[in-house]
KOLGU-955624 format. One record per atom (N, C-alpha, C): residue number from 1; residue in one letter; atom name; x, y, z. Coordinates in Angstrom, 2 decimals. Example, Ala and Ser with C-alpha at 12.3 -4.5 7.8 and 13.67 -1.06 7.14 Angstrom:
BEGIN
<1; "a"; "N"; <13.19; -5.69; 7.80>>
<1; "a"; "CA"; <12.30; -4.50; 7.80>>
<1; "a"; "C"; <13.20; -3.30; 7.80>>
<2; "s"; "N"; <12.85; -2.25; 7.08>>
<2; "s"; "CA"; <13.67; -1.06; 7.14>>
<2; "s"; "C"; <12.90; 0.03; 7.87>>
//
This chain:
BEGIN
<1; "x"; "N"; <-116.36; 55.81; 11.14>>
<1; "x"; "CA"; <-115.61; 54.63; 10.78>>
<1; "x"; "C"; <-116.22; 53.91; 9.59>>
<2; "x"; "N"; <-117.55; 54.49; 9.11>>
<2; "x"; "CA"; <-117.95; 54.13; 7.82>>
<2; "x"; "C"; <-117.41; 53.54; 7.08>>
<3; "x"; "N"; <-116.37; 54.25; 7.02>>
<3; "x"; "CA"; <-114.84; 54.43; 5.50>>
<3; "x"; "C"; <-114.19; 53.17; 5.99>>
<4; "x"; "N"; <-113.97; 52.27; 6.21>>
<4; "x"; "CA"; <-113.63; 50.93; 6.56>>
<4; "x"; "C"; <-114.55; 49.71; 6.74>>
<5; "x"; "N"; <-115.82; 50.19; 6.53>>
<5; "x"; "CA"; <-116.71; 49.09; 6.43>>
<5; "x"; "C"; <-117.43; 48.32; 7.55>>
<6; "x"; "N"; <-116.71; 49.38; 8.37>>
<6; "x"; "CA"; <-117.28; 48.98; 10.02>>
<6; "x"; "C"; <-118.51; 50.11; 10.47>>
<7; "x"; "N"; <-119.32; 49.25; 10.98>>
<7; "x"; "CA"; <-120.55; 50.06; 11.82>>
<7; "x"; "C"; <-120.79; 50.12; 13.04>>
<8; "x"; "N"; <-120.93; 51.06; 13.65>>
<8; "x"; "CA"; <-121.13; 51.44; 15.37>>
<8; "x"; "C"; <-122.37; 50.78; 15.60>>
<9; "x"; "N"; <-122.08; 49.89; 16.70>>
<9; "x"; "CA"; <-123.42; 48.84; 16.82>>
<9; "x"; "C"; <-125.21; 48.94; 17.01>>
<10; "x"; "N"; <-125.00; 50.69; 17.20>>
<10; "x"; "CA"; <-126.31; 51.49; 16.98>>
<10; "x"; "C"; <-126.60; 51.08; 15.44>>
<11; "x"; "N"; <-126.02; 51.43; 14.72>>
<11; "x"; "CA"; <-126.85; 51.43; 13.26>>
<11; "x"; "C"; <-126.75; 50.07; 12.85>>
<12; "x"; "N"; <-125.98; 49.34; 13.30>>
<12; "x"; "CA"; <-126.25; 47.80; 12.49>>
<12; "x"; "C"; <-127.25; 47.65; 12.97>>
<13; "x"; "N"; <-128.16; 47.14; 13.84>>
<13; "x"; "CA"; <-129.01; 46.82; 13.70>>
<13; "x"; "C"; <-130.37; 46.94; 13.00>>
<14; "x"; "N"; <-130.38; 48.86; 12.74>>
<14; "x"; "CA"; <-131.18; 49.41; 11.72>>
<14; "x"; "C"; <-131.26; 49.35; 10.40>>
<15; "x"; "N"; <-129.81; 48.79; 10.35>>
<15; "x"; "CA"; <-129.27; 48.75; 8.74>>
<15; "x"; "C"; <-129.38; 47.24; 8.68>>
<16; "x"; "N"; <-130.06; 46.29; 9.35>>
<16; "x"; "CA"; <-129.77; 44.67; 8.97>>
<16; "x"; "C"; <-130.19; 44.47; 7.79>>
<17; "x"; "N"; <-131.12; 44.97; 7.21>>
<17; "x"; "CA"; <-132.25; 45.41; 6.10>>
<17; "x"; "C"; <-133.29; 44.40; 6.05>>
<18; "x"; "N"; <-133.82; 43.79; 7.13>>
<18; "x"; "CA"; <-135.01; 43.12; 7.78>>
<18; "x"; "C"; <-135.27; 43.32; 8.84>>
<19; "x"; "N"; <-137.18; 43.87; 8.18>>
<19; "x"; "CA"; <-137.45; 44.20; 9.63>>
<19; "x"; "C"; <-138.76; 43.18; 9.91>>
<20; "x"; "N"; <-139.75; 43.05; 10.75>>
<20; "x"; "CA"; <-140.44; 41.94; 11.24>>
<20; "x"; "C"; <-141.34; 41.12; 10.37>>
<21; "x"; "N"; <-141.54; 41.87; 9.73>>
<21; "x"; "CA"; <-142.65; 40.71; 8.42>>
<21; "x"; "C"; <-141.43; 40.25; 7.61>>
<22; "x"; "N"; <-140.52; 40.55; 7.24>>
<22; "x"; "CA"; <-139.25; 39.83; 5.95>>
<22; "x"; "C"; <-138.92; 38.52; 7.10>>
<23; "x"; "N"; <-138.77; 39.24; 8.57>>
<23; "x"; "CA"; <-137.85; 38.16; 9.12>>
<23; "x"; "C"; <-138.80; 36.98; 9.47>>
<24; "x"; "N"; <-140.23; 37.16; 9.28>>
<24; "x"; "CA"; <-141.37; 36.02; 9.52>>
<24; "x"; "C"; <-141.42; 35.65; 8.14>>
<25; "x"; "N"; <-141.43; 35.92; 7.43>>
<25; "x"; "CA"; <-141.71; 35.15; 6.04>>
<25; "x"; "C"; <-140.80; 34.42; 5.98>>
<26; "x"; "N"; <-138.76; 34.65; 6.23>>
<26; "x"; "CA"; <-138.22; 34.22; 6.13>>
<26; "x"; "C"; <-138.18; 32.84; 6.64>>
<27; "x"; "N"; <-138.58; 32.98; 8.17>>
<27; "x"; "CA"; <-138.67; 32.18; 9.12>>
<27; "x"; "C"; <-139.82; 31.23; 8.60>>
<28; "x"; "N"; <-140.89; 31.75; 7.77>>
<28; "x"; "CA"; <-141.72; 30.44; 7.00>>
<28; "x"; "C"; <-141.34; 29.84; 6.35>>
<29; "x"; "N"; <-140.58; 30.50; 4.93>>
<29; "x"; "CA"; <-139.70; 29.95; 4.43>>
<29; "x"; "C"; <-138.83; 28.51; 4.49>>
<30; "x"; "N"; <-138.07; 28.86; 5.63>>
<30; "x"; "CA"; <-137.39; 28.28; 6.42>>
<30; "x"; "C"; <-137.94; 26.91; 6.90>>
<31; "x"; "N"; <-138.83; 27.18; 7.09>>
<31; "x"; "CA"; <-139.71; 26.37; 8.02>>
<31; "x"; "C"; <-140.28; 25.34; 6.97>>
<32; "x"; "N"; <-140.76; 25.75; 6.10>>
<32; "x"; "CA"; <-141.35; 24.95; 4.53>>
<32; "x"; "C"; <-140.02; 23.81; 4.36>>
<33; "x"; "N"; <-138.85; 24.63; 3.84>>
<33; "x"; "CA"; <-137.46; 23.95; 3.50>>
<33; "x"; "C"; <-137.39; 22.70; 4.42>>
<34; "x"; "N"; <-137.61; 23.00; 5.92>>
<34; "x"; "CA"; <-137.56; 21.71; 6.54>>
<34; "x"; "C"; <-138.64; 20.72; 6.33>>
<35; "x"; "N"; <-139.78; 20.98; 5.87>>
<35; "x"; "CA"; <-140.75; 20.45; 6.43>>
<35; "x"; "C"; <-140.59; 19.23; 4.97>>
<36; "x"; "N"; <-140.09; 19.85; 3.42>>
<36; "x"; "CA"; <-140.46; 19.17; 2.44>>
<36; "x"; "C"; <-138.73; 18.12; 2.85>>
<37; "x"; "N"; <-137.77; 18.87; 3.42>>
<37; "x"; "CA"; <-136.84; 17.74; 3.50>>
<37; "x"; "C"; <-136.85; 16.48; 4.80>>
<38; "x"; "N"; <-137.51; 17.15; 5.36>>
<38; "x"; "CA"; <-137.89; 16.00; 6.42>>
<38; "x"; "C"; <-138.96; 14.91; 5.71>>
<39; "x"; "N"; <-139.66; 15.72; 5.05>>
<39; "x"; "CA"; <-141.11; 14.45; 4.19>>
<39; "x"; "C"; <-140.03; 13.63; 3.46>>
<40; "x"; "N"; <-139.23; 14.21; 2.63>>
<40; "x"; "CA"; <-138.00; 13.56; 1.31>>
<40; "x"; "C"; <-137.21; 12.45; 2.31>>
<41; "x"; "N"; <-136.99; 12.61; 3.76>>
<41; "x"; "CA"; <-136.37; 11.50; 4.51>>
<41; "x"; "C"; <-137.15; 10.64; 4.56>>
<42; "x"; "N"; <-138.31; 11.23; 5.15>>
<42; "x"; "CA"; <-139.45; 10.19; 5.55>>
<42; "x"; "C"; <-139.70; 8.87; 4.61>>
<43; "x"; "N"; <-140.11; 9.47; 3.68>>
<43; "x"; "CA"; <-140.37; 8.62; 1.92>>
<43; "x"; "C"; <-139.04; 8.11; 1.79>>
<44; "x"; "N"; <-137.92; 8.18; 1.45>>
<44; "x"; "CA"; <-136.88; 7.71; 1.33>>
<44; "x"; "C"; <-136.52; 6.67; 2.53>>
<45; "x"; "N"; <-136.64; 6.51; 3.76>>
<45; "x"; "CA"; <-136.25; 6.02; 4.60>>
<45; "x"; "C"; <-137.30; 4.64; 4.23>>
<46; "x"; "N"; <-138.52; 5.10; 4.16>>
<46; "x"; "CA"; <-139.54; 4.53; 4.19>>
<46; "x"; "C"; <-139.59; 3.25; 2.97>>
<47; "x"; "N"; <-139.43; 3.63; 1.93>>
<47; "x"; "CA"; <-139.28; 2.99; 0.62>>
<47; "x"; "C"; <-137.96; 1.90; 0.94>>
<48; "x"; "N"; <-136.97; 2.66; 1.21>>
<48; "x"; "CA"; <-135.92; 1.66; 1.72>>
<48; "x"; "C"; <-136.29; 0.11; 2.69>>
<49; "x"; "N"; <-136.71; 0.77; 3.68>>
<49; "x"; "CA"; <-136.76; -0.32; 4.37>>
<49; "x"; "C"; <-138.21; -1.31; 4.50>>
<50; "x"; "N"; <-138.83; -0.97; 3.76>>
<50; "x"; "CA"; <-140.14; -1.68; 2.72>>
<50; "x"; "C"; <-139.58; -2.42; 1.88>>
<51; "x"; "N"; <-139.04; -2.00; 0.78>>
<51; "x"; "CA"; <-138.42; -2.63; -0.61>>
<51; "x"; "C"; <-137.64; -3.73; 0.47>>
<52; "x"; "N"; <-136.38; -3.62; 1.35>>
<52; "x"; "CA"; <-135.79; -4.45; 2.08>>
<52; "x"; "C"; <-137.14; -5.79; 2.40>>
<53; "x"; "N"; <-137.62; -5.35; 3.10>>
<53; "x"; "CA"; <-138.69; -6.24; 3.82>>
<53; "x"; "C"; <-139.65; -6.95; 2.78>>
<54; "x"; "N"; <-139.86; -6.71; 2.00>>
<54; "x"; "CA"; <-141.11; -6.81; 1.38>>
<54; "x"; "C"; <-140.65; -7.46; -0.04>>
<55; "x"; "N"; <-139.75; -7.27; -0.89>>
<55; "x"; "CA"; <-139.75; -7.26; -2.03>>
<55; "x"; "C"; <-138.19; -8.34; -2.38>>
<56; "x"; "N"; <-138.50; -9.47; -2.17>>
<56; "x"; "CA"; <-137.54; -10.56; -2.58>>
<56; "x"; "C"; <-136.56; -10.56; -3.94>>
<57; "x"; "N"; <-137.56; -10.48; -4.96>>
<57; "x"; "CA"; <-137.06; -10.98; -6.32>>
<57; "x"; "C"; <-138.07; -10.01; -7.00>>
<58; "x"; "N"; <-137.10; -8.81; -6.80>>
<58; "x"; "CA"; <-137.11; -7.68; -7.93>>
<58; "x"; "C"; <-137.98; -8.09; -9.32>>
<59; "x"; "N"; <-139.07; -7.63; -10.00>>
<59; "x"; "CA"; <-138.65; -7.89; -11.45>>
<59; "x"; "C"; <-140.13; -6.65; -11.68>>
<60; "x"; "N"; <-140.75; -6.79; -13.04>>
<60; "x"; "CA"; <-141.25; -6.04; -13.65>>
<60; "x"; "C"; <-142.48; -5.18; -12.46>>
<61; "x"; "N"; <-143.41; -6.35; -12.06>>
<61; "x"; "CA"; <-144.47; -5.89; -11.65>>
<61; "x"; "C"; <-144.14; -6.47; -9.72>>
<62; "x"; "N"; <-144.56; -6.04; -9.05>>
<62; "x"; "CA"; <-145.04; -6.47; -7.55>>
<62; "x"; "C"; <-146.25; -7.93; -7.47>>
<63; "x"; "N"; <-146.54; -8.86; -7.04>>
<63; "x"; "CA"; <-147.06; -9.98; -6.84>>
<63; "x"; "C"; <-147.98; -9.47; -5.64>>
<64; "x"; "N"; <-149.01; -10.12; -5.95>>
<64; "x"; "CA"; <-150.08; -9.60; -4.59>>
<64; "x"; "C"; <-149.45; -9.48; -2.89>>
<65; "x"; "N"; <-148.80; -10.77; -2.59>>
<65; "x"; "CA"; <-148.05; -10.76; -1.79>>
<65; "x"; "C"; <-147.45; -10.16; -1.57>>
<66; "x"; "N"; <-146.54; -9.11; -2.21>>
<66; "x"; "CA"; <-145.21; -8.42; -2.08>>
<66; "x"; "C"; <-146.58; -6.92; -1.97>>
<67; "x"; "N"; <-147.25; -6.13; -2.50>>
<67; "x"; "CA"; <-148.07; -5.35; -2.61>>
<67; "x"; "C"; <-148.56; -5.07; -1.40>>
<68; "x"; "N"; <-149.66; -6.47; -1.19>>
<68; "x"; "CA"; <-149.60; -6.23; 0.72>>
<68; "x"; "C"; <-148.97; -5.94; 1.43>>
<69; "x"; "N"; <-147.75; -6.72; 1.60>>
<69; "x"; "CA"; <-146.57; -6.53; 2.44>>
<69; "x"; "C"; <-146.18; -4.84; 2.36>>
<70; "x"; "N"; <-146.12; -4.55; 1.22>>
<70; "x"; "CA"; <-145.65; -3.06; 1.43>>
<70; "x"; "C"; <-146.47; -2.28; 1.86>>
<71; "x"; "N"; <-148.10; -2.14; 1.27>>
<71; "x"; "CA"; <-148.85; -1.68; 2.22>>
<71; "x"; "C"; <-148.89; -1.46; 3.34>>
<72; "x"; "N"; <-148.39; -2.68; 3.91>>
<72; "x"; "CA"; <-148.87; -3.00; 5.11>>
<72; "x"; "C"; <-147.40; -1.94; 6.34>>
<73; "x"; "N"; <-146.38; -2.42; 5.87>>
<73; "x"; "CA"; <-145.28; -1.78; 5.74>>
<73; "x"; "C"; <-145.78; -0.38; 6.23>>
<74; "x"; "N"; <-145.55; -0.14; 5.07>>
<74; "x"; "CA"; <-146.08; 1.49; 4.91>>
<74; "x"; "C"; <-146.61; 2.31; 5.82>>
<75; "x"; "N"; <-147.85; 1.40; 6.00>>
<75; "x"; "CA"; <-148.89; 2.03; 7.10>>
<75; "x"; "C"; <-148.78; 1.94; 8.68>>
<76; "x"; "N"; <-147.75; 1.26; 8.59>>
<76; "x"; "CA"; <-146.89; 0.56; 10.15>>
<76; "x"; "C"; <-146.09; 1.70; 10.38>>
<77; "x"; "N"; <-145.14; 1.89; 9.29>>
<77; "x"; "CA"; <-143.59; 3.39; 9.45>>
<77; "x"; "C"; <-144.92; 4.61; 9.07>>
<78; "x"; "N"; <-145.57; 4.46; 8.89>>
<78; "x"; "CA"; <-146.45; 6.10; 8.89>>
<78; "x"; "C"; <-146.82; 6.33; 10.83>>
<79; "x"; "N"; <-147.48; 5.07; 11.30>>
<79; "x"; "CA"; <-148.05; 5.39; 12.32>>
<79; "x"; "C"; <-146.93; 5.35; 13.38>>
<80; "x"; "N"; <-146.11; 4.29; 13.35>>
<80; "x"; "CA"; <-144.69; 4.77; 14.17>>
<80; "x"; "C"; <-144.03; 6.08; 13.89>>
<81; "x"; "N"; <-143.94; 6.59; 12.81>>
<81; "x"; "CA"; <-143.85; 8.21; 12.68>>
<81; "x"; "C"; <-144.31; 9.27; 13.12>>
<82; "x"; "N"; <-146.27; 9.26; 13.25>>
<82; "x"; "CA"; <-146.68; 9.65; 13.91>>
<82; "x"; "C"; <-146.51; 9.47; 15.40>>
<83; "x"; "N"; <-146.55; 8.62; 15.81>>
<83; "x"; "CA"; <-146.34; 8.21; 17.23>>
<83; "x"; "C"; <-145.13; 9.16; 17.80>>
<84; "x"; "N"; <-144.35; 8.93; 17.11>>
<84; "x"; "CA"; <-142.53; 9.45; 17.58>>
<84; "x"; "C"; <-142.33; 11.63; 17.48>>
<85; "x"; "N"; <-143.35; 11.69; 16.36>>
<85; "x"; "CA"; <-143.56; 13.06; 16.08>>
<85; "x"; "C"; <-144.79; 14.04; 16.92>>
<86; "x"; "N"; <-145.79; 13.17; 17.40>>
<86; "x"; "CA"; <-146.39; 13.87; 18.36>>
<86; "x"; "C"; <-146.24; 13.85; 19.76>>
<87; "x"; "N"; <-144.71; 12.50; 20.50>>
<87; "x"; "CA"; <-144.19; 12.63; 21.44>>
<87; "x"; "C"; <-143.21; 13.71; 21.69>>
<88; "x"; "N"; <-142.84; 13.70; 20.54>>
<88; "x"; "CA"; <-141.66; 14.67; 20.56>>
<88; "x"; "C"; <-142.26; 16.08; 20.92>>
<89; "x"; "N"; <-143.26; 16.16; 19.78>>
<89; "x"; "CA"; <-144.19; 17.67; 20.28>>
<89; "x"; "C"; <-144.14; 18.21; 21.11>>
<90; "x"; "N"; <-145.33; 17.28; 21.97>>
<90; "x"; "CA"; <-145.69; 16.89; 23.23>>
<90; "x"; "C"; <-144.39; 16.95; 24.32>>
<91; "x"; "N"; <-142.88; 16.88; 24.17>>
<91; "x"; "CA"; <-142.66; 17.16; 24.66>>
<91; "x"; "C"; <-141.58; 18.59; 24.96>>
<92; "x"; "N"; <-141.29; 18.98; 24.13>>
<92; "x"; "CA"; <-141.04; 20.42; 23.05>>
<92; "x"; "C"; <-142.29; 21.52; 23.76>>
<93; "x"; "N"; <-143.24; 21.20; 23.91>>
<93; "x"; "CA"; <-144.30; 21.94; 24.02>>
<93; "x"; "C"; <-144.33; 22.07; 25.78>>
<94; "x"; "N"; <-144.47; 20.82; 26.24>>
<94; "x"; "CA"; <-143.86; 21.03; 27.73>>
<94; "x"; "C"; <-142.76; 21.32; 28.51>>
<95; "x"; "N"; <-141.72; 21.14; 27.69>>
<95; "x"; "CA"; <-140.26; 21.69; 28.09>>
<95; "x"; "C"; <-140.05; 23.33; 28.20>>
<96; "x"; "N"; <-140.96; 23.58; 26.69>>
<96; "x"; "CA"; <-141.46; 25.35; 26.43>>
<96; "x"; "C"; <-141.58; 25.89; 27.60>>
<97; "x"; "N"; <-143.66; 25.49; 28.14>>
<97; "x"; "CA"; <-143.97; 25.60; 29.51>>
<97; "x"; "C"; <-143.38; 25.74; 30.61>>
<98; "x"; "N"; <-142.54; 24.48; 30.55>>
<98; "x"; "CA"; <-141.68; 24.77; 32.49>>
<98; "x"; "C"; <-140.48; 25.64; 32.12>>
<99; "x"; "N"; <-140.40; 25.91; 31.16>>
<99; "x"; "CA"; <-139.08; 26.40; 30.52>>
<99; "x"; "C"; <-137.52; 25.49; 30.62>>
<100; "x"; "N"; <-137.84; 24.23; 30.46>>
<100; "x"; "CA"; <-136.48; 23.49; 29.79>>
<100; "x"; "C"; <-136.59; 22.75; 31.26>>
<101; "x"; "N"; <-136.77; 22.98; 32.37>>
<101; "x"; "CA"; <-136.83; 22.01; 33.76>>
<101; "x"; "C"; <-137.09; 21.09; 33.06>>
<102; "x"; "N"; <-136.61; 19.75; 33.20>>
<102; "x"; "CA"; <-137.90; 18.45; 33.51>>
<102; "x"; "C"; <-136.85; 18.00; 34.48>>
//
């Protein structure tokens, strides 16, 4: 059945034309793609709602006040990030374990 473009489900799989190291690199790949667009949310989300909080009256330079504030900001949505990303883990990692029970 060649001649139509169809394959007997024996050879597709031989013919996928990846075999275990392409499909792990891929899968790193993959894995990278999320990791730099999840950081690009992070920073973006982050900047947003800093600039909101922090930064009144826009103009050339930041005022000591406004500087702190974002700092401070900053280092607040980093550690609530962390917090929320190693619960999640944490629980991803135990759901694994019992296998999806909780």
């Amino acid at each position: 059945m060649s001649d139509y473009g169809f394959s007997s489900p024996s050879s597709s799989s031989s013919s996928s034309g990846m075999n275990g190291a392409q499909r792990a690199e891929l899968m790193d790949q993959v894995k990278s793609q999320l990791l730099v667009a999840t950081l690009q949310e992070l920073l973006q989300k982050m900047s947003e709602k800093c600039f909101k909080k922090c930064i009144n009256k826009p103009g050339t330079q930041l005022d000591n006040s406004e500087q702190k504030c974002v700092s401070m900001c900053m280092d607040r949505y980093m550690d609530a990030w962390n917090t929320v990303s190693k619960t999640y883990q944490s629980r991803l990692q135990k759901e694994h374990t019992h296998g999806g029970n909780f």
